[in-house]
C-alpha positions, 0 to 999 in steps of 0.5 A: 890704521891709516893704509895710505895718507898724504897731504895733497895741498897744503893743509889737505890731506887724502887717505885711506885706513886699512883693516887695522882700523877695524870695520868702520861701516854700520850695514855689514852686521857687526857690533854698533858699537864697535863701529863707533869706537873704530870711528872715534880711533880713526878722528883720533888719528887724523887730528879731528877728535878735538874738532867742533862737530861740523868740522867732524868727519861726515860719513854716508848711506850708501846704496849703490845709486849716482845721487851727490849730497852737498854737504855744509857744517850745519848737516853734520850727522855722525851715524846718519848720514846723506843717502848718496854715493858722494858728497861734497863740501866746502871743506867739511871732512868727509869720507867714502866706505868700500869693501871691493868698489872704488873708492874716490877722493877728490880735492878742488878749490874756487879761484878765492881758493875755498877747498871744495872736497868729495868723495865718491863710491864707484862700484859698478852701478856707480860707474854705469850710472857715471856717478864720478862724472857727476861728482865733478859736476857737483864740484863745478856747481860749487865753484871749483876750478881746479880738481884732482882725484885719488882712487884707492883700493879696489878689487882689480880688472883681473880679479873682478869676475862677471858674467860675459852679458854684465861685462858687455852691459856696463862696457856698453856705457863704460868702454874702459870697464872690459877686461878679462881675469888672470885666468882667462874669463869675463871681468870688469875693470872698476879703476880703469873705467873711473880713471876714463871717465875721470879724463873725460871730465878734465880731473886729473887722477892719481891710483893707489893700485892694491887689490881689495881681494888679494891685499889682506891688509884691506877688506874685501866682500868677494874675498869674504864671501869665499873664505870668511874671516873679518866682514868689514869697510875700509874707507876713504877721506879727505880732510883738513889738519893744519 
């Protein structure tokens, strides 16, 4: 269920499920109540099933824009969750839906070393928008000196067609975004550019490297809309398990 886990400070752990864990996003037209209980399995695996609610964790709307929602224990909303593309919180479990877009996790701490947690949806408005640059921001405005980032699965800078004016728009604002696919015409690379923008702020950074749209084993909309087969978002989270 969980393609990836590690704990990264002590007590911390980041990871990211696989489409084992079934489709744990409510927008892609599948089964509600499917989703709750793929959901309920994934707390269940990470040892938050027995958590109070605010300790639960905290999913969002995500609308492909660059807002960052801070998050405390007393907005715990299973389904409903902030409308942003990251959040961050003093702790609170949290987690980031992708089918293609990166999907970003990071840990920090305050110098009394409070975890300052986030994630973060970095598709390609999201990396034109610098909406990991102002996740760290965030991070910063709560207290935390010290951060690092994960990136996970996502679809590759060989893979990820655009057309040329869209390549040279976000590359425009992006540098690191240009690339070319495996056989020879205009891409994106998505991890490249957070990976930069990443540096750029200071944050050290960590890539997980499988491609959402070769790697079976994770959902993938571009592969979905080509072939079919099992619609779906994988996600990735942060979390504390003692």
């Amino acid at each position: 269920m969980v393609w990836w886990h590690e704990e990264v400070s002590p007590g911390i752990w980041v990871g990211f499920t696989g489409a084992d864990a079934g489709n744990l996003a409510f927008h892609v037209g599948g089964d509600a109540g499917e989703v709750r209980a793929n959901r309920a399995a994934l707390a269940v695996e990470l040892g938050l099933d027995t958590a109070p609610a605010a300790a639960r964790l905290q999913f969002m709307d995500q609308v492909h824009g660059n807002d960052v929602a801070v998050v405390s224990a007393g907005d715990f909303a299973p389904e409903a969750g902030p409308t942003a593309d990251a959040m961050v919180s003093l702790g609170e479990p949290l987690a980031v839906l992708v089918a293609d877009c990166v999907p970003v996790v990071l840990v920090g701490a305050r110098a009394d070393h409070t975890p300052v947690l986030a994630v973060a949806h970095a598709g390609r408005p999201g990396v034109a928008t610098s909406v990991v640059p102002r996740t760290v921001a965030a991070m910063r405005g709560q207290g935390a000196v010290s951060i690092r980032a994960w990136l996970g699965p996502s679809v590759c800078g060989a893979c990820y067609e655009v057309p040329a004016a869209l390549r040279d728009e976000v590359a425009a604002v992006a540098p690191a975004s240009w690339s070319t696919t495996s056989w020879g015409t205009p891409a994106l690379d998505l991890p490249a550019a957070v990976l930069a923008q990443l540096a750029a702020a200071g944050v050290a950074a960590q890539r997980i490297k499988a491609c959402t749209l070769q790697e079976r084993g994770l959902f993938s909309h571009r592969r979905f809309g080509r072939e079919g087969g099992s619609q779906g978002r994988f996600a990735g989270v942060v979390h504390a398990r003692h």
